[in-house]
C-alpha positions as CSV (number, residue, x, y, z in Angstrom):
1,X,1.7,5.1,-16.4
2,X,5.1,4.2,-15.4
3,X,6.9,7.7,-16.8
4,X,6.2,10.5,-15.2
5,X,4.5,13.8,-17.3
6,X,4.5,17.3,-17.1
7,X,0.9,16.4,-15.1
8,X,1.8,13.8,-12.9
9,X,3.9,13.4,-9.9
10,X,7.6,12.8,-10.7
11,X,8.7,9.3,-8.6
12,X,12.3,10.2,-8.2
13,X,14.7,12.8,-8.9
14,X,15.8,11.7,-12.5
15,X,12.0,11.8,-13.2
16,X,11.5,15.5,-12.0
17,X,14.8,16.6,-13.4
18,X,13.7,15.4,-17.2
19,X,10.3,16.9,-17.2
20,X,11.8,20.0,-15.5
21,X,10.4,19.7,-12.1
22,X,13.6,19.1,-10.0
23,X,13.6,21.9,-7.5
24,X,9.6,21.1,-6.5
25,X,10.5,17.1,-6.1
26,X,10.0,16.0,-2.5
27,X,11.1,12.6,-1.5
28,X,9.8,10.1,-0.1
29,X,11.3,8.9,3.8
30,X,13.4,5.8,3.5
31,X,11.4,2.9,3.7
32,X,14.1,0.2,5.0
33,X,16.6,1.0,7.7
34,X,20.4,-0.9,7.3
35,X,22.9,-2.0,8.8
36,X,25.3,-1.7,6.3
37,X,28.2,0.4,7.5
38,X,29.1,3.9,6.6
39,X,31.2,4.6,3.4
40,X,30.8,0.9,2.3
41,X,30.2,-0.2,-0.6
42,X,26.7,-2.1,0.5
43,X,25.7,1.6,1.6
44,X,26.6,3.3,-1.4
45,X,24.6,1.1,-3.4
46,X,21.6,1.3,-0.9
47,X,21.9,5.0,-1.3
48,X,21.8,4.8,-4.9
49,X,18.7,2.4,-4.7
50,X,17.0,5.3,-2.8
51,X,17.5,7.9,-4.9
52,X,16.4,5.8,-7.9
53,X,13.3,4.9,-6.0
54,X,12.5,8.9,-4.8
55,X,12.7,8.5,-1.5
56,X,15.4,10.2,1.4
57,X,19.0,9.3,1.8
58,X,19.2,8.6,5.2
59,X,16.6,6.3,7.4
60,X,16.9,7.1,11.0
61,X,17.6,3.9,11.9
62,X,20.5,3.4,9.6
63,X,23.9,2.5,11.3
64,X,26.3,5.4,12.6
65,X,29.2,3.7,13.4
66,X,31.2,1.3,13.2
67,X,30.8,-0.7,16.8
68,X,30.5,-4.6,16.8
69,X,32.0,-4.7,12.8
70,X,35.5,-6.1,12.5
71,X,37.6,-7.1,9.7
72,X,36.9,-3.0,8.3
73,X,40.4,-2.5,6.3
74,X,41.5,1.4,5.6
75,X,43.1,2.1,2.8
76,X,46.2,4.3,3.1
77,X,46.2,7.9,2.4
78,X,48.4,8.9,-0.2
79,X,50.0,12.5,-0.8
80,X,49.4,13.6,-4.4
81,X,51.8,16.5,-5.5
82,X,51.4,18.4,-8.7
């Protein structure tokens, strides 16, 4: 049974939030640590992979920082003004 039931354990968040069990889901720890640096997009999407497969956000090993990556561009703040 791929879809979880009122009876069975929910395998991700978007399973316990449709069969109303979202505030007794517990996640799974990450399985895969990455390298992939913080705020980019390769992150984001790794992120979103976890979430979609129940487990944590964050894998202790992930990267922190931003040594030994170059080539990182910042886009400029802008001022919005109503």
């Amino acid at each position: 049974m791929d879809e979880a039931t009122e009876t069975s354990q929910p395998v991700s968040l978007f399973d316990a939030d449709r069969v109303g069990q979202s505030f007794g889901f517990v996640p799974r720890p990450a399985s895969i640590a990455t390298a992939a640096a913080p705020g980019s997009l390769e992150k984001l999407e790794i992120l979103r992979d976890r979430v979609a497969n129940g487990e944590e956000l964050w894998h202790p090993s992930d990267r922190v920082d931003f040594h030994g990556i170059s080539g990182i561009s910042r886009m400029p703040f802008r001022r919005y003004e109503d």
